[in-house]
C-alpha positions as CSV (number, residue, x, y, z in Angstrom):
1,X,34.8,59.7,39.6
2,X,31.9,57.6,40.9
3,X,32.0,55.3,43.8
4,X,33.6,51.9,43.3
5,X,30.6,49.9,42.4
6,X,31.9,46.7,44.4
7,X,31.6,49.4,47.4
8,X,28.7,50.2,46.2
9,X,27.0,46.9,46.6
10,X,29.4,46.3,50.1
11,X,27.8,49.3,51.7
12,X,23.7,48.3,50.0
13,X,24.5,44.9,52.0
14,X,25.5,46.8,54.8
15,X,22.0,48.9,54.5
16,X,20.2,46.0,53.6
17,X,21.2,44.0,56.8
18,X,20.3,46.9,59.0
19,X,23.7,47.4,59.9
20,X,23.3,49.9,63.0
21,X,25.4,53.3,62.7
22,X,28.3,53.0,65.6
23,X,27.3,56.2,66.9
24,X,24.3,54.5,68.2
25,X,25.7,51.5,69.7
26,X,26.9,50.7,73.4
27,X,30.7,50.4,73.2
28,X,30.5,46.9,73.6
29,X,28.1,46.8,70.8
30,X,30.4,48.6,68.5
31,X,33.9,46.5,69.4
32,X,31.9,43.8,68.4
33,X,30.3,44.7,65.0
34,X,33.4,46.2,63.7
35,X,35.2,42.7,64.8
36,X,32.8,41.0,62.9
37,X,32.7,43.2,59.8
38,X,36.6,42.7,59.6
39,X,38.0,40.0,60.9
40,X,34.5,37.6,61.2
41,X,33.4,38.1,57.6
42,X,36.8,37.2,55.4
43,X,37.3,33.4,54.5
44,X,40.5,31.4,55.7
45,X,41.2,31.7,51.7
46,X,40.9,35.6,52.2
47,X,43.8,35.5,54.5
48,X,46.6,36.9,53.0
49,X,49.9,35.0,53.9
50,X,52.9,36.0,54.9
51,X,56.1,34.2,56.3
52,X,55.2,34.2,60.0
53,X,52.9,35.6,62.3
54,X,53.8,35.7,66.3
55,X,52.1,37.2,69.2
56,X,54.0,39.3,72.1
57,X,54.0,42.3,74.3
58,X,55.7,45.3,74.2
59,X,56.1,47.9,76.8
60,X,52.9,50.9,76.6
61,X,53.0,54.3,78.4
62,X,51.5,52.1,81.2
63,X,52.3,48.4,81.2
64,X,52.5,46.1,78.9
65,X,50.5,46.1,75.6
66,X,49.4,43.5,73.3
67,X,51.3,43.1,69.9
68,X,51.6,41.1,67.1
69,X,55.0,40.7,64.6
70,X,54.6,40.0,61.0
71,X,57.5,38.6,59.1
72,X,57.8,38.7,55.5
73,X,58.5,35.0,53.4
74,X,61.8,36.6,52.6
75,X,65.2,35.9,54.1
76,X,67.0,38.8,55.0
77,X,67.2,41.9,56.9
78,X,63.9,44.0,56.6
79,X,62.9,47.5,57.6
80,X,60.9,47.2,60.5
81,X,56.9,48.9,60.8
82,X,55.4,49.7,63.6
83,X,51.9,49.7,62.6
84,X,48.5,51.7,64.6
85,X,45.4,50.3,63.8
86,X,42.4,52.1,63.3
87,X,38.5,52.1,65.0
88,X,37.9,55.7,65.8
89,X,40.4,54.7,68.9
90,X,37.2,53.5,70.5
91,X,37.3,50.1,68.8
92,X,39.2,48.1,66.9
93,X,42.2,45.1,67.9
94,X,44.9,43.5,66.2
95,X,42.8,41.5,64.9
96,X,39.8,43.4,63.1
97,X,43.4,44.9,61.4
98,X,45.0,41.5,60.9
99,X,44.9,41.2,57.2
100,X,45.8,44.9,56.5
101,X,49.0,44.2,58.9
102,X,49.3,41.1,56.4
103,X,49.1,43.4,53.1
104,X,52.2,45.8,54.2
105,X,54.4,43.3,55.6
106,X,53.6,41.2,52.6
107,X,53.6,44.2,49.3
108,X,56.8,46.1,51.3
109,X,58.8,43.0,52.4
110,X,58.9,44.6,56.0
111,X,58.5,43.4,59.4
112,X,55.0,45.0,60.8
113,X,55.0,45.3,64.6
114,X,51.0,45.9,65.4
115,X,50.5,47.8,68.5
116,X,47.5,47.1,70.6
117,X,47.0,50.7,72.3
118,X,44.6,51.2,75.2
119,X,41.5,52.3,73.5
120,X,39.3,55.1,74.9
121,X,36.8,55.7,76.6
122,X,38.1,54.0,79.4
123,X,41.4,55.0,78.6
124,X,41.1,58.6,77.0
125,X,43.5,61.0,75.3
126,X,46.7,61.0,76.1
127,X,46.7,57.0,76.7
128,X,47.2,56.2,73.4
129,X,49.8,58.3,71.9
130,X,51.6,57.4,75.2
131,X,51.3,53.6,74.1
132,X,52.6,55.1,70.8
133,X,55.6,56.0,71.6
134,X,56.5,53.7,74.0
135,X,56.0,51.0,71.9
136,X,57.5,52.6,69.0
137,X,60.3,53.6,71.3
138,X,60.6,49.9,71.9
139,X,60.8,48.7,68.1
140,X,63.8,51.2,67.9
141,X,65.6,49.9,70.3
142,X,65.3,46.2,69.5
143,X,65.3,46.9,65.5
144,X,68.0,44.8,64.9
145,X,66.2,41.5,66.6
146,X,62.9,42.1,64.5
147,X,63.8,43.0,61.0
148,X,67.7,42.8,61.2
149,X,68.5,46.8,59.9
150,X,68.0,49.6,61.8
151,X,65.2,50.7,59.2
152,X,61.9,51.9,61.6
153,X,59.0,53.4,59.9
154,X,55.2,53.9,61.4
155,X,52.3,53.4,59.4
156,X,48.5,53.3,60.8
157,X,44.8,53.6,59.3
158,X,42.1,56.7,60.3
159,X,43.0,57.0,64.6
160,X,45.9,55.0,63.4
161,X,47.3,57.3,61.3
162,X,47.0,59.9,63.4
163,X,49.2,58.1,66.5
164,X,51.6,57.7,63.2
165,X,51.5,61.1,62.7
166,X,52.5,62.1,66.0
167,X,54.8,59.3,66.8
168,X,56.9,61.0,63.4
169,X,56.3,64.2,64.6
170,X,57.3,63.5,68.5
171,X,60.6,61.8,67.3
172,X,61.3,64.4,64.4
173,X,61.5,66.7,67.9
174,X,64.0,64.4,69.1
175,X,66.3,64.1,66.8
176,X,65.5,60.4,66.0
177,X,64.8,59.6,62.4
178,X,62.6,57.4,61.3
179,X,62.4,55.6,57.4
180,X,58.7,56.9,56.5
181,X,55.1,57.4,57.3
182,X,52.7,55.4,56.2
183,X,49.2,57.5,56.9
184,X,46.3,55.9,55.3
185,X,43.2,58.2,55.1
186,X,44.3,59.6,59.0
187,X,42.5,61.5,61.1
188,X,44.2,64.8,61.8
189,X,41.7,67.2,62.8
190,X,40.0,66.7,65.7
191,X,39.6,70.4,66.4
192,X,38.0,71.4,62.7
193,X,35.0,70.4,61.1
194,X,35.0,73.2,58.1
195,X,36.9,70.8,55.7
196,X,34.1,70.7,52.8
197,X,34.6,67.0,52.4
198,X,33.0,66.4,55.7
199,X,29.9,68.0,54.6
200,X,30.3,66.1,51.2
201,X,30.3,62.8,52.3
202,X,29.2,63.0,56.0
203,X,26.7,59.9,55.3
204,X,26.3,57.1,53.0
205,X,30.0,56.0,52.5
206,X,31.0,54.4,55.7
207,X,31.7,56.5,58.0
208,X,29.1,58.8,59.1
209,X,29.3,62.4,60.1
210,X,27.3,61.6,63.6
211,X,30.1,58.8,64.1
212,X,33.1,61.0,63.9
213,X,31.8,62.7,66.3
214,X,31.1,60.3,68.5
215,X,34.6,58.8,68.2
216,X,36.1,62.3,69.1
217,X,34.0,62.9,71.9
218,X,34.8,59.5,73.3
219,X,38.9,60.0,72.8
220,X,39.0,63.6,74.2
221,X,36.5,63.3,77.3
222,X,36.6,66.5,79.2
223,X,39.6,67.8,77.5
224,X,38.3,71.1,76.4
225,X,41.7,72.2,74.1
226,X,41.0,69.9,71.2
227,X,43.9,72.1,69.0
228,X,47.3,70.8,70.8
229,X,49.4,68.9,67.8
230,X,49.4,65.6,70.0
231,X,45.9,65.5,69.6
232,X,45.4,67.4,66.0
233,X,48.6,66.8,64.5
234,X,47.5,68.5,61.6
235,X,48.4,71.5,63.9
236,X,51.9,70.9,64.4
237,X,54.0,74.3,64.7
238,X,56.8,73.1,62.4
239,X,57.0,69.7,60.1
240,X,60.1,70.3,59.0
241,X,62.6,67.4,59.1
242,X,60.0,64.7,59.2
243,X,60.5,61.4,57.8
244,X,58.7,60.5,54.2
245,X,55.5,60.3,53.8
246,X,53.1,58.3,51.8
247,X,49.6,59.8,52.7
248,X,46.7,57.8,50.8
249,X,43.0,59.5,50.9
250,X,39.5,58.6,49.6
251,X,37.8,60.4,47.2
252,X,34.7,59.3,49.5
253,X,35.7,59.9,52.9
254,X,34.8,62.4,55.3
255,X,38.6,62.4,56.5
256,X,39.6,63.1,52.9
257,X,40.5,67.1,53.0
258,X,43.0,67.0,56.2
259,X,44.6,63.9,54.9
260,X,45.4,65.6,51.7
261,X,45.6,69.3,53.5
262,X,48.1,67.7,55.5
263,X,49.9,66.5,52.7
264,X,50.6,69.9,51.3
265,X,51.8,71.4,54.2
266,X,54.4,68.3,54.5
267,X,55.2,69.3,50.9
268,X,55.7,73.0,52.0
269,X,58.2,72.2,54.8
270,X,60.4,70.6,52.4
271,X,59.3,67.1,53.5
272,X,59.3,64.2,50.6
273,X,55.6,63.3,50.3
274,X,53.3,61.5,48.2
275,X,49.4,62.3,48.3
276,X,47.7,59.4,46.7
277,X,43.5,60.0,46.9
278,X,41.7,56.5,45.9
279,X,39.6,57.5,43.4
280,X,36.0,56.1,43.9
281,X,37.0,54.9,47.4
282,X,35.5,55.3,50.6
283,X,36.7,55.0,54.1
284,X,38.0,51.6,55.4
285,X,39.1,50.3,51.7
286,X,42.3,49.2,52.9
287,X,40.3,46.1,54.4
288,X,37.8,45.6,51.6
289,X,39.9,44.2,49.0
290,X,38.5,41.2,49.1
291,X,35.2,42.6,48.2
292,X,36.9,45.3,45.4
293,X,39.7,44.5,42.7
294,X,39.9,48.5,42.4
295,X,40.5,48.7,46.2
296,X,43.0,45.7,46.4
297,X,44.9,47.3,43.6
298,X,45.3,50.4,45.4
299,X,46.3,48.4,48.7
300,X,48.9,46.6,46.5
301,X,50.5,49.1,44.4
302,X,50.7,51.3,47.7
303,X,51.9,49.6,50.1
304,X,54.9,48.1,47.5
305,X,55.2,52.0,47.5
306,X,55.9,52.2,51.1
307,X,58.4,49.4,50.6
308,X,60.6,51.4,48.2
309,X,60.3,54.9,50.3
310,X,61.8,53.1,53.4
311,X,64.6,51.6,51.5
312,X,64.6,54.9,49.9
313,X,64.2,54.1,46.5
């Protein structure tokens, strides 16, 4: 298929406005672009509403983290998400990921728990996946105060998706089951670059080849074993017994072939997955609904999806 043309015209604008590629920005620089290409450019009528929205803390792998709890309009106990937000885990905040948090607690009538994780490079790999699971650890424990079942389930975009990942993995190891994964175009291979659909779309859709990079140099610092599964999930020596998982990809994406790679391999240890690739997409669509019926279509229809595997329907 060919690319979305309301993408299209979002990433021409992009050119057009001489938009400069992340991997060339100061961090500062970047935190602030992507902030204001997410959360600065959508209109107070482009805020999608839910029941409540409250800001907290919850405990990280050191200190006290930033978070934000979504509630759904609907009375009643809810499975409760603890959601990752994406940004290379260089940038991005809860809220450059505010409205996506508002789409899945709003399309799976779920309590969303967003996670502000230390970001790198000031606060490299392991931080974050430490923040992980101590916050989802957290959500566990207190389930019954947030959403009012004992229903968990993690869910997170590109860097996102991969602390989801490992958070399902790490408690799969421990015996502690969790509802569902919600992995939207994740970034599981930091080790690999052979998957042919980096080559394919390693510039012009988004996220550039040179930026990936740079986000992955950035997260690992000196660490010179880029293959352990905390890091690479996709690498993980055994998936069996993990939770569900709905894994959605973009046909445009440079992250495309591990997210659907990794997909198979959940099918292959017996795990109950669904590999949804957005036809005409391109990385980031899950905040450019606004921009493309196409992409909000896919948000919607996906994320009622996620709804129905927590509950298990």
């Amino acid at each position: 298929m060919s690319l979305d043309p309301h993408l299209a015209g979002v990433l021409k604008s992009l050119a057009a406005a001489g938009r400069k590629p992340t991997h060339e920005c100061t961090i500062e620089e970047a935190r602030g672009e992507y902030l204001a290409l997410t959360y600065g450019s959508r209109t107070p009528q482009q805020v999608v509403p839910v029941g409540s929205v409250e800001d907290t803390e919850v405990p990280g792998g050191s200190g006290q983290l930033r978070a934000r709890i979504y509630r759904p309009s609907d009375i009643g106990p809810s499975p409760t998400v603890v959601f990752f937000h994406g940004g290379g885990f260089v940038i991005g905040n809860l809220d450059s990921h505010d409205n996506m948090c508002r789409d899945i607690c709003r399309s799976s009538n779920s309590v969303v728990v967003s996670v502000d994780y230390r970001l790198a490079p000031e606060h490299p790999f392991p931080a974050a996946v430490k923040d992980a699971i101590a916050a989802t650890t957290w959500v566990i424990e207190h389930a019954s105060k947030l959403g009012g079942s004992d229903v968990v389930a993690v869910a997170g975009d590109s860097a996102g998706g991969n602390l989801a990942t490992v958070v399902a993995q790490h408690f799969s190891e421990q015996g502690v089951a969790l509802a569902a994964q919600f992995l939207i175009y994740p970034a599981l291979d930091t080790s690999d670059a052979s998957h042919p659909s980096r080559e394919e779309n390693a510039n012009g859709f988004f996220l550039e080849k040179e930026t990936l990079a740079w986000f992955i140099a950035q997260y690992t610092g000196d660490l010179k074993d880029h293959k352990t599964p905390q890091l690479t999930p996709i690498n993980a020596h055994s998936l069996e017994g993990l939770p569900p998982a709905l894994i959605i990809s973009a046909e445009f994406d440079p992250l495309r072939d591990e997210a659907e790679v990794y997909g198979q391999k959940l099918l292959a240890a017996g795990v109950s997955t669904e590999v949804v690739r957005g036809a005409g997409m391109i990385h980031g669509f899950f905040d450019m609904g606004r921009w493309s019926p196409a992409a909000q279509d896919l948000i919607q229809k996906s994320c009622t999806r996620f709804g129905e595997i927590m509950r298990g329907i």
